[in-house]
C-alpha positions in Angstrom: 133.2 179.4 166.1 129.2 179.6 166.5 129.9 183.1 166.3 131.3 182.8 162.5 128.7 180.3 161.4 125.8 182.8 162.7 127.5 185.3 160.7 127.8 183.4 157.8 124.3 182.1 157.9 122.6 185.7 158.5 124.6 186.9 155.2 124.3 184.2 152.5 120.5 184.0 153.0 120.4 188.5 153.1 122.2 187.3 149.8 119.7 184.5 148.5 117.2 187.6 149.2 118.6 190.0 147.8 119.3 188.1 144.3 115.7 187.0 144.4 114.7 190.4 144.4 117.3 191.5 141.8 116.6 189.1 139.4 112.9 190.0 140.0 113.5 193.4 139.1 115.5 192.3 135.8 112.6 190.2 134.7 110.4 192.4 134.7 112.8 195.1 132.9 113.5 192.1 130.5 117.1 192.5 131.3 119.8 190.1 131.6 119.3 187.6 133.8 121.4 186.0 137.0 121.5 182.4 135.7 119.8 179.5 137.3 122.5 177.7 138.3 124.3 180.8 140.8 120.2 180.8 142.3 120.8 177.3 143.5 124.2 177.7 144.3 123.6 180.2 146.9 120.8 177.9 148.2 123.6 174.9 148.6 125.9 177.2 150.5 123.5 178.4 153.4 121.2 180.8 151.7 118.3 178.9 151.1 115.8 180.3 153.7 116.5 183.8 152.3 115.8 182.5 148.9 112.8 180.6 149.9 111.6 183.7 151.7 112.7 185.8 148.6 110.2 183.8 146.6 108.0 184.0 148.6 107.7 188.2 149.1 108.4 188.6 145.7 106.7 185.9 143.7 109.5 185.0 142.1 110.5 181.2 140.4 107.6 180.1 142.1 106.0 177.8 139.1 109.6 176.3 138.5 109.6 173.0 140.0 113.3 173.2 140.1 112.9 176.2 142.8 109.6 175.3 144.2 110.6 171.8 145.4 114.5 172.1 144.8 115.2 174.8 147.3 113.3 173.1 150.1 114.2 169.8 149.3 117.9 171.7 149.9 116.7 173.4 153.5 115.7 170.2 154.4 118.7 168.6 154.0 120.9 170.8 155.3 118.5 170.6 158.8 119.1 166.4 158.9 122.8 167.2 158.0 123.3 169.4 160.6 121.3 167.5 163.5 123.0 164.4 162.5 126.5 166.4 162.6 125.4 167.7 166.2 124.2 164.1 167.3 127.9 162.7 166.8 
């Protein structure tokens, strides 16, 4: 079960990355856009260390408060959800 959880982990945040970058690249191409909402999404399902390091590398959504405090405030709770899941 670990196992499957690892896995799971290591590819929603390769996936918050990824989009980061991708939606990067579209920005500066003035292209359409992935839309705010699928960004935070991935964050709430696991990805949010690959999007925080996606922002990071890439400079991307990092003067939107939603990203710049959301995201972590995200991380951060799914850390004291997890250890308080573990604890019990």
């Amino acid at each position: 079960m670990l196992k499957v959880v690892f896995t799971y982990l290591l590819i929603i945040n390769l996936l918050g990355f990824l989009i980061m970058l991708i939606d990067k690249q579209r920005a500066i191409h003035k292209e359409w856009r992935i839309p705010e909402k699928t960004l935070i999404g991935i964050s709430i399902f696991g990805g949010s260390i690959g999007m925080l390091i996606g922002m990071s590398s890439f400079r991307h959504k990092t003067k939107h408060k939603k990203f710049t405090i959301g995201v972590p405030f995200i991380l951060l709770m799914q850390i004291f959800l997890t250890v308080l899941y573990l604890n019990y």
